[in-house]
C-alpha positions in Angstrom: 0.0 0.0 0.0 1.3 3.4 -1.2 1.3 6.2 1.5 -1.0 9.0 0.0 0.6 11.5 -1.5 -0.4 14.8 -2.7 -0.5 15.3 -6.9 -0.4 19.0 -8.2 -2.0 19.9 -11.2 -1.0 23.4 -12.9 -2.9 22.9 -16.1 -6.5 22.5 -16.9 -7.6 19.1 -18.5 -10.4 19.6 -20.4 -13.0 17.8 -18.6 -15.3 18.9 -16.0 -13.7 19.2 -12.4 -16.1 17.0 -10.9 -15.5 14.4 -13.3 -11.8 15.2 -13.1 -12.4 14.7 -9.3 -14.3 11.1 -9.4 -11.6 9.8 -11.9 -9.1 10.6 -9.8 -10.9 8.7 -6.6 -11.1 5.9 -8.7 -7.9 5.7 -9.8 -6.0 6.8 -7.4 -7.5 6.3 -4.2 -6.1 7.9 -0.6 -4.0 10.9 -2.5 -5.5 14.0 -2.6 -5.5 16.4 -5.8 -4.3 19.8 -5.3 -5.4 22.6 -7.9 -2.5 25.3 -8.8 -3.3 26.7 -11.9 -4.6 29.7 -10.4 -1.7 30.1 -8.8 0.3 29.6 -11.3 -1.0 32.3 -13.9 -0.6 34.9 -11.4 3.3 34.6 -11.8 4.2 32.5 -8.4 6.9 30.2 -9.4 6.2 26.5 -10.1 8.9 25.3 -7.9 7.5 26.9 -4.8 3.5 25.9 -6.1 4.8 22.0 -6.4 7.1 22.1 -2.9 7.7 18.9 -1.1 4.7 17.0 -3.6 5.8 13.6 -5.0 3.8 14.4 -7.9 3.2 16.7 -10.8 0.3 16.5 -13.6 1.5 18.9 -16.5 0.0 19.7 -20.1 1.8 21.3 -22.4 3.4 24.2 -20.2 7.6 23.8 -20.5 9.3 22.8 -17.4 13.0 23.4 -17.2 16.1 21.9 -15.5 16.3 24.9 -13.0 12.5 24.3 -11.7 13.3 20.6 -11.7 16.6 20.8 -9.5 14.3 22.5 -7.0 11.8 20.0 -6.9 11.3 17.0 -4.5 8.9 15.5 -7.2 9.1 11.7 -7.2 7.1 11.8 -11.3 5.6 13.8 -13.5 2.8 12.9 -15.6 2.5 14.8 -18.6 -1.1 15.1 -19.9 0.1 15.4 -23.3 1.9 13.1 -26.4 4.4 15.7 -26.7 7.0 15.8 -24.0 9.9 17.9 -25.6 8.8 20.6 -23.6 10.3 18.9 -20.1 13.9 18.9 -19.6 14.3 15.0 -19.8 18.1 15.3 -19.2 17.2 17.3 -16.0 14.4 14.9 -14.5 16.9 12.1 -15.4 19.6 13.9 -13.3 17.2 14.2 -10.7 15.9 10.9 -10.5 12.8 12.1 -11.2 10.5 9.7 -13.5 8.2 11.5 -16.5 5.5 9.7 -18.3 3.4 10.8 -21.1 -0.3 10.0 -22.7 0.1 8.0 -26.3 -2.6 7.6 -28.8 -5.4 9.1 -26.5 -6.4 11.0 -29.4 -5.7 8.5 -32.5 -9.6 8.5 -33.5 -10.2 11.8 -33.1 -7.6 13.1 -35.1 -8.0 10.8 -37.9 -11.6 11.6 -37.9 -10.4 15.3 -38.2 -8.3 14.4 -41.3 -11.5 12.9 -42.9 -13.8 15.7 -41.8 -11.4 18.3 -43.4 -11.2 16.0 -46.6 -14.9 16.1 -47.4 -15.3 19.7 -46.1 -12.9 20.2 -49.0 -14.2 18.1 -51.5 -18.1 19.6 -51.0 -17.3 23.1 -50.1 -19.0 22.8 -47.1 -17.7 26.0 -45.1 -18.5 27.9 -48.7 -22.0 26.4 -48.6 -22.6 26.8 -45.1 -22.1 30.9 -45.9 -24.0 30.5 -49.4 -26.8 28.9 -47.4 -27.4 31.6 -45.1 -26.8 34.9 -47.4 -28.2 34.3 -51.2 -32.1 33.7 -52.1 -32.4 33.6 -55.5 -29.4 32.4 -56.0 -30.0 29.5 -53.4 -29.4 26.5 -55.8 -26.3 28.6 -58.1 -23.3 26.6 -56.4 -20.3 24.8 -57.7 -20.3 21.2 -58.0 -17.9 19.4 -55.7 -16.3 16.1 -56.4 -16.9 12.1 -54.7 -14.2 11.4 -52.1 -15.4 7.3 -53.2 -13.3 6.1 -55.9 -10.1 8.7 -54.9 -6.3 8.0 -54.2 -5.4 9.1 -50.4 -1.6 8.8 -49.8 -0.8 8.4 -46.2 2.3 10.3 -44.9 3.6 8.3 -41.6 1.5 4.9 -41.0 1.2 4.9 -37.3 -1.4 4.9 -35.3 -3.0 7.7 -36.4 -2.1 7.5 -40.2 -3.2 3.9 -39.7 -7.2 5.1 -38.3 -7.2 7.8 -41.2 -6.4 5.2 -43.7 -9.1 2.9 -42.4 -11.8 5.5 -42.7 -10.5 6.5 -46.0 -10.7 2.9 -47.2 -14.3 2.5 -45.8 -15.1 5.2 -48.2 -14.0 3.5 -51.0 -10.5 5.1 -51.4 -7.6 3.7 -52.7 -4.7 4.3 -50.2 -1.1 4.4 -50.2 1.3 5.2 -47.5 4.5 6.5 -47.0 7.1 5.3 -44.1 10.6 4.3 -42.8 9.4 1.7 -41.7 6.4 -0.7 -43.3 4.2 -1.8 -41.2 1.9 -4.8 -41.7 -1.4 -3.9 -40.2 -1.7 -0.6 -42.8 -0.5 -3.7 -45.7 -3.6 -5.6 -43.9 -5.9 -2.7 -44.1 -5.6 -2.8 -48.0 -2.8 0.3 -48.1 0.2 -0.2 -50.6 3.3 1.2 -50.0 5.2 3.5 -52.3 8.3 6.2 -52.1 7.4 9.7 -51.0 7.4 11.1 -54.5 5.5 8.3 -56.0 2.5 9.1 -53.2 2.8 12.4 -53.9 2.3 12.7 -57.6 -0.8 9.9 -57.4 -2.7 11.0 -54.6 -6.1 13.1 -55.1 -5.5 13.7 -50.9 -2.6 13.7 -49.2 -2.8 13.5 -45.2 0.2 14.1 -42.9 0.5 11.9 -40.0 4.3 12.5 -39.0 6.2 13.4 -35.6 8.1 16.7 -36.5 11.9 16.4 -35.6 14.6 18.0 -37.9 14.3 15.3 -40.5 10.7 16.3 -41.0 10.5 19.6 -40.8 9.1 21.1 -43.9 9.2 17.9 -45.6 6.3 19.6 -47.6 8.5 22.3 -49.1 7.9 24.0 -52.5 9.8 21.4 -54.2 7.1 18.2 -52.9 3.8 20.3 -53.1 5.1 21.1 -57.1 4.7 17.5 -56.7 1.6 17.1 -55.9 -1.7 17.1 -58.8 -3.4 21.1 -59.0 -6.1 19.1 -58.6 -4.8 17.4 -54.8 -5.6 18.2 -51.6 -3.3 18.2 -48.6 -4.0 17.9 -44.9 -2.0 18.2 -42.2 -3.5 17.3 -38.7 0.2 16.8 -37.2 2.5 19.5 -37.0 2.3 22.5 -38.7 6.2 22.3 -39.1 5.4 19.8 -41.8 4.2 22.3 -44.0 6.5 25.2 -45.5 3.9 27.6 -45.2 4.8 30.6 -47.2 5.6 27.6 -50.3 1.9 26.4 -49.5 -0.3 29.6 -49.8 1.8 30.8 -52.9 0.8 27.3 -54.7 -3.1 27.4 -53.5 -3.5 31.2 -54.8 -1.5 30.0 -58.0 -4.0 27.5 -58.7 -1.0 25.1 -58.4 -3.3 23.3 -56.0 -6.6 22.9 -55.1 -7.1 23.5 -51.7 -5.7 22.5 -48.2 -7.3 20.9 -45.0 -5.2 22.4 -41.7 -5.7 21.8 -38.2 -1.9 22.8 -37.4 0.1 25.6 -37.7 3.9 26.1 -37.6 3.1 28.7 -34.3 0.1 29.0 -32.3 -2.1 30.7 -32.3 -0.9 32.2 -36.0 0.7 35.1 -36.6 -1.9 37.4 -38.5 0.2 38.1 -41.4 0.3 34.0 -41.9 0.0 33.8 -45.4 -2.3 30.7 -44.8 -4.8 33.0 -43.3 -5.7 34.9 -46.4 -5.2 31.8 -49.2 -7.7 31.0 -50.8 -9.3 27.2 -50.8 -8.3 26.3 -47.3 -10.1 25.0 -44.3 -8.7 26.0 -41.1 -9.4 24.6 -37.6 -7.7 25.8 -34.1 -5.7 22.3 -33.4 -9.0 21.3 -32.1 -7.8 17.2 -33.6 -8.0 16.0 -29.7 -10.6 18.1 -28.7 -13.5 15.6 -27.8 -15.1 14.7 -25.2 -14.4 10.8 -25.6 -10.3 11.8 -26.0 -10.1 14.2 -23.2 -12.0 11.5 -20.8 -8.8 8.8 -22.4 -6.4 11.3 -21.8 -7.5 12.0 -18.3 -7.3 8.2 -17.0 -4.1 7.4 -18.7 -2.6 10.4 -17.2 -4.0 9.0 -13.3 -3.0 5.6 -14.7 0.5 6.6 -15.1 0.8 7.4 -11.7 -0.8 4.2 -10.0 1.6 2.4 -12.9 4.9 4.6 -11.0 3.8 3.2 -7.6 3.2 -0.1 -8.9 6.7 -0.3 -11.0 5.3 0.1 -14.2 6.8 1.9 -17.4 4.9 1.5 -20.1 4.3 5.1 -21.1 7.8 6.2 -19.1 9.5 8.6 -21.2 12.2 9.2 -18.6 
C-alpha cells in the first residue's frame, strides 16, 4: 500500500472538475488532488507551487532543469503526447521519472483528417455561408467532387495515419502510404506502400501523419507540393512544421493546388500576417484534432493511470 501522496495539477484538463475529481478517486484512491493553476497564472513560481509533492500532472506548459533541481517530485505525468517541452536530461539527473499519454487521441484526429477532406471536396464551409446569405441564388453553387473512388496517400503509417487510412478505405478510397518503416497492419488494411514522391504525384489527398523532428520539418517544401496534382488536396493534422507555409499559400493562390485541410500551424495561435490566413481554398481549424469529449475523458485516465503504474513499478508510457 502506497502512502497517499499529494498530486499538483497546474494545467486545466479539459474535462469537467467533478468528473476530473471522481476519476481521480477511482484511480488513485487515498492521495488527494491539489489545484495550482490559479496560482500559477498569477506569476508564483512553479517550484515553490509544487514544494515537497511527490507528484506533478503537467500539459503542455515547459518545465526546465532549473525548476526541476528545485523539486522534490518523485514523477511527472505529462497530460500530453508531446514531451519535448520537459527537460528529460534534468528529471533524469534528478531521478525524477516522466510519463506521457500515447494515442489518446488516435480517432479523433483521424476523424479530423476525414472531416477536413470532405469539407474540401463539398465546399461545405463555402456552402454553409452560401446557405445563409443568397435567395435567388439558393441553388447557383459549384459542384464538388466524390471522395469514393479517390487515391489518399498516407504520410507516416502509425497509429494515427493507420485510423485515417481505415476511414478512407471504408469510403472506397484507394490508399497508399509512406514510411521508414512498413508496417503490416496498414498492408492488412488494403494500403500499398510507395516512395514519398510516387505518393505524392498519385494521390487526389494527401494526409500528414508525422512526428516533427529536424528530419521532418518542412518535408512539404515547394519542391514536394510542385509535386503534388493542381487538382490534390493536402492535410495536415500533425504538426504544422510539416508544411513550409509561405511555399503552401503561394501554390493554392497560383492554382498550383486545389485546396488544403489544416488543423496545425507552424506557431500557435498564427501570426496574422500568416499567409495561410488569407489563401484561398483552405479549411482551417484551431488544433482542435484532440478536442472531444471521448479523447479528453482517455487522456484524463491514462494520465491517473501513469501514476498508479509509478507506484506499482510500471513503465509503459515512461518517457524518462
Amino acid at each position: 500500500m502506497n502512502k497517499p501522496s499529494e498530486v499538483i495539477l497546474i494545467q486545466t484538463l479539459g474535462v469537467p472538475r467533478e468528473l476530473v475529481q471522481q476519476r481521480f478517486a477511482e484511480i488513485l484512491p487515498g492521495h488527494s488532488l491539489v489545484w495550482k493553476g490559479s496560482e500559477l497564472a498569477e506569476g508564483k513560481a512553479l517550484a515553490d507551487l509544487v514544494g515537497n509533492a511527490k507528484y506533478l500532472i503537467t500539459g503542455s506548459l515547459p518545465i526546465d532543469g532549473q525548476t526541476i533541481r528545485n523539486c522534490a517530485l518523485s514523477m511527472i505525468s505529462i497530460s500530453f503526447t508531446g514531451y519535448d517541452h520537459v527537460d528529460l536530461a534534468a528529471c533524469r539527473e534528478k531521478g525524477i521519472a516522466v510519463y506521457n499519454t500515447p494515442g489518446y487521441s488516435t480517432d479523433s484526429v483521424a476523424e479530423l483528417a476525414l472531416g477536413l477532406a470532405l469539407s474540401l471536396l463539398r465546399n461545405i464551409p463555402k456552402g454553409d455561408s452560401h446557405a445563409r446569405q443568397t435567395e435567388e441564388k439558393f441553388y447557383a453553387f459549384p459542384n464538388g467532387t466524390e471522395l469514393k473512388g479517390k487515391t489518399v496517400g498516407i504520410v507516416g503509417t502509425g497509429a494515427t495515419g493507420r485510423a485515417a487510412a481505415r476511414l478512407f478505405a471504408a469510403f472506397g478510397c484507394k490508399v497508399l502510404g509512406y514510411n521508414r518503416a512498413k508496417k503490416e497492419e496498414f498492408i492488412k488494411l488494403g494500403g500499398t506502400y510507395c516512395g514519398l514522391d510516387d505518393l505524392l504525384k498519385n494521390s487526389d489527398i494527401v494526409s500528414l501523419h508525422l512526428a516533427l523532428n529536424a528530419e521532418t520539418k518542412h518535408i512539404m517544401n515547394a519542391e514536394r507540393i510542385a509535386k503534388m496534382k493542381p487538382s490534390a488536396y493536402l492535410i495536415n493534422t500533425a504538426r504544422g512544421g510539416l508544411i513550409d507555409e509561405a511555399a503552401l499559400a503561394k501554390a493554392l493562390n497560383k492554382n498550383e493546388l486545389a485546396g488544403a485541410g489544416l488543423d496545425v500551424f507552424g506557431s500557435e495561435p498564427p501570426a496574422k500576417d500568416n499567409p495561410l490566413l488569407t489563401a484561398q481554398n483552405t479549411v482551417l481549424t484551431p488544433h482542435l484534432g484532440y478536442k472531444t469529449d471521448e479523447a479528453l475523458l482517455r487522456k484524463l485516465e491514462v494520465t491517473f493511470r501513469n501514476i498508479a503504474d509509478f507506484e506499482n513499478g510500471i513503465g509503459t508510457n515512461r518517457v524518462a
